[in-house]
MARVO-140636 format. One line per 8 residues: number of its first residue (from 1); their letters; for each residue x, y, z of N, C-alpha, C, O. Coordinates in steps of 0.2 Angstrom, whole numbers. Layout:
<nodes>
NUM) A) X:Y:Z:X:Y:Z:X:Y:Z:X:Y:Z; ...
</nodes>
This chain:
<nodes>
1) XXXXXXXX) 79:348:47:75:354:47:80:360:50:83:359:55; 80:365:46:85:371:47:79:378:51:74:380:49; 82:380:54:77:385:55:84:393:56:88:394:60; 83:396:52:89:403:51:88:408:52:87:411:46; 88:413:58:88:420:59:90:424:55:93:422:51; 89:431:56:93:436:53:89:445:56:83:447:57; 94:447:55:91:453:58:90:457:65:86:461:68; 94:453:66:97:457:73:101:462:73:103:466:68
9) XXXXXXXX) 103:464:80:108:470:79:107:476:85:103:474:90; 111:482:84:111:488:89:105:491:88:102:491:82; 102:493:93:95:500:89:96:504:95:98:501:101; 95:510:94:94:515:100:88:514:103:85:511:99; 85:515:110:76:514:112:75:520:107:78:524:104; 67:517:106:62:520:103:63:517:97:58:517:93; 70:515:95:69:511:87:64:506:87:61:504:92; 65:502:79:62:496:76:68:492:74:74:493:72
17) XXXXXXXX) 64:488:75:70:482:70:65:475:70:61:473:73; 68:472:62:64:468:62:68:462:59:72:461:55; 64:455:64:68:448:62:65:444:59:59:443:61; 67:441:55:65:436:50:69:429:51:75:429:52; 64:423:50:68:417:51:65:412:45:59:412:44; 70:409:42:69:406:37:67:398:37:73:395:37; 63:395:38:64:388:38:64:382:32:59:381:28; 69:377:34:70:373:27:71:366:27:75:365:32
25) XXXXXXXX) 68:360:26:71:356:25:65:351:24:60:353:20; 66:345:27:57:341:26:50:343:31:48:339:36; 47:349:30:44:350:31:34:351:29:31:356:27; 33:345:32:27:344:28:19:347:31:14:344:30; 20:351:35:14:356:39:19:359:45:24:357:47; 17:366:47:18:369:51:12:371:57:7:374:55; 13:371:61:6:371:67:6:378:69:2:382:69; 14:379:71:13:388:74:20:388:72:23:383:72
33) XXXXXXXX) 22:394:70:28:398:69:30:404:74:26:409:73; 35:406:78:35:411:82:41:412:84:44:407:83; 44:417:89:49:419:93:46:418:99:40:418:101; 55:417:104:56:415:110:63:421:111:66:423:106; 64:424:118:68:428:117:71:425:125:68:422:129; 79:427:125:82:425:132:87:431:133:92:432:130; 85:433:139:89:438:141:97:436:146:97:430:148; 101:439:147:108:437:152:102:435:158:97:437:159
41) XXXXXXXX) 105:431:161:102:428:167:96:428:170:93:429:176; 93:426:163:85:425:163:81:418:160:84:416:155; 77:416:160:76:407:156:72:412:149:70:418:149; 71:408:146:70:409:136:61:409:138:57:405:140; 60:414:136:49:416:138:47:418:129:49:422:125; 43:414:129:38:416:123:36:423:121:32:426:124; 38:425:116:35:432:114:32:435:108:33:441:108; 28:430:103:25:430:100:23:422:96:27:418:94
49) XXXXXXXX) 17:421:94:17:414:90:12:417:85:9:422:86; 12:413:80:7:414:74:5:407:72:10:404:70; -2:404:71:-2:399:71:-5:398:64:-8:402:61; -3:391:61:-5:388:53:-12:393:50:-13:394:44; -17:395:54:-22:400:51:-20:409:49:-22:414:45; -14:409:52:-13:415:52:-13:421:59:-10:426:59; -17:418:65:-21:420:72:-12:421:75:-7:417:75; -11:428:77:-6:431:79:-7:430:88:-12:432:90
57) XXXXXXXX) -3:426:93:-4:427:98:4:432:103:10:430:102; 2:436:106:8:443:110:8:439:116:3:437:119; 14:440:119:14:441:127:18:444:129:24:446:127; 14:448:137:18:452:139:19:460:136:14:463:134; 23:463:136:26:467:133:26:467:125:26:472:122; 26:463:121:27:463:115:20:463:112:19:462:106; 16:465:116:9:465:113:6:472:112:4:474:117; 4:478:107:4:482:107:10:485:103:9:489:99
65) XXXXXXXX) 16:484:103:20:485:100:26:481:95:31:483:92; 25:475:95:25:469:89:24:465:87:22:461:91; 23:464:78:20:463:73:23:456:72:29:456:71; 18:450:71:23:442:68:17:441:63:11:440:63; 22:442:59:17:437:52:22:432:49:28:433:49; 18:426:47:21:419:45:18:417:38:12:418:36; 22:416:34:20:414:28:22:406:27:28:403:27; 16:403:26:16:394:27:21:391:19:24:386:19
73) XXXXXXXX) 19:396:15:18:392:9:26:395:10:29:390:12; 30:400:10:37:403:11:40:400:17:46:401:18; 37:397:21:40:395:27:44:399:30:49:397:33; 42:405:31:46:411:36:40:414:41:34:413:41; 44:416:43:41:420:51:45:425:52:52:425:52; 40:432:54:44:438:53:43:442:60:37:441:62; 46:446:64:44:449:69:45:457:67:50:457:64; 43:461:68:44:468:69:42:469:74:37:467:77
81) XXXXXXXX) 48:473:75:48:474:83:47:484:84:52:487:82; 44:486:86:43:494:88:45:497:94:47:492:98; 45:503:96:48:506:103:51:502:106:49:500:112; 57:500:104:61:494:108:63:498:112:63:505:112; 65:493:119:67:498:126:73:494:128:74:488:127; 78:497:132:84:493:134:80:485:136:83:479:135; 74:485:139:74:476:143:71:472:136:70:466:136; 71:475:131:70:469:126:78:469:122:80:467:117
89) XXXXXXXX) 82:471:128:88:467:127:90:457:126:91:454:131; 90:455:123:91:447:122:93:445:115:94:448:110; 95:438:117:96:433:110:89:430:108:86:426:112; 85:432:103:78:428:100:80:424:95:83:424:89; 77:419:98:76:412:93:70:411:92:65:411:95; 71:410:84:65:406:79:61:400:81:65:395:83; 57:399:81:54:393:84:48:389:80:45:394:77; 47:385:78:42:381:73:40:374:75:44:369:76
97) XXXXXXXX) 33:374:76:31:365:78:30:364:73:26:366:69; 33:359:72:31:357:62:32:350:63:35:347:67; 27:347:57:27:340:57:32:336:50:31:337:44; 36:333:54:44:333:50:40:326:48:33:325:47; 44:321:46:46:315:42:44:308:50:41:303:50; 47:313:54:44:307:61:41:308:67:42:306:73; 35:316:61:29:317:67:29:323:68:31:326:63; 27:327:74:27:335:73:33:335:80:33:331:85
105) XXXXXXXX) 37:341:78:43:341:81:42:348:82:37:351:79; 48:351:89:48:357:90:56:358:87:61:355:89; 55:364:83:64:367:79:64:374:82:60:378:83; 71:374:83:73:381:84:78:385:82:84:381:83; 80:390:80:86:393:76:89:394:81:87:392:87; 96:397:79:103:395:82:104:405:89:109:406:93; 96:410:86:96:413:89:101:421:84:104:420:79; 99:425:88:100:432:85:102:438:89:96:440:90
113) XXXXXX) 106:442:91:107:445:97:101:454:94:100:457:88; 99:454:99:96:462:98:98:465:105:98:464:111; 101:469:102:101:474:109:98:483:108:99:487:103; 95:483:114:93:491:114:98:497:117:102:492:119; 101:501:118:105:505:120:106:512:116:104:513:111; 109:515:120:111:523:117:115:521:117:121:524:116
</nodes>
């Protein structure tokens, strides 16, 4: 199972930006699909999940102002992100509990730098 970012990058605060993560391989249900973000000298905190119904869950800061939809049958997960601020400075990684070939496992992509700044 492959799981592949994209859409990272620079933004001024107050931008958007929006990440997509692709995932691939034997993949026979997915439970929840979502982003984790890890800031420099900080541990990796949950910041959005979206589970096999569709039910969007936000923490923190990321609630109010970004959007995760997941598509089962496309097997992607998308975040937009709004009024980014310098502390949503991190690497975000794609995240997936899915039930592979030997059971339900947790996958994660390889991560994606965002940074906010002027």
């Amino acid at each position: 199972v492959q799981l592949v970012e994209s859409g990272g990058g620079l933004v001024q605060p107050g931008g958007s930006l929006t990440l997509s993560c692709a995932m691939s391989g034997k993949i026979f249900y997915i439970y929840n699909m979502g982003w984790y973000r890890q800031a420099p000298g900080k541990q990796r905190e949950l910041v959005a999940l979206v589970s096999n119904d569709g039910t969007p869950n936000y923490v923190g800061s990321a609630r109010g102002r970004f959007i995760i939809s997941g598509d089962n049958a496309k097997k992607t997960v998308s975040l937009q992100m709004n009024h980014l601020q310098p502390e949503d400075t991190a690497v975000y990684f794609c995240y997936g509990d899915i039930r592979t070939t030997w059971g339900k496992e947790a996958h994660w992509g390889q991560g994606t730098q965002v940074t906010v700044s002027s």
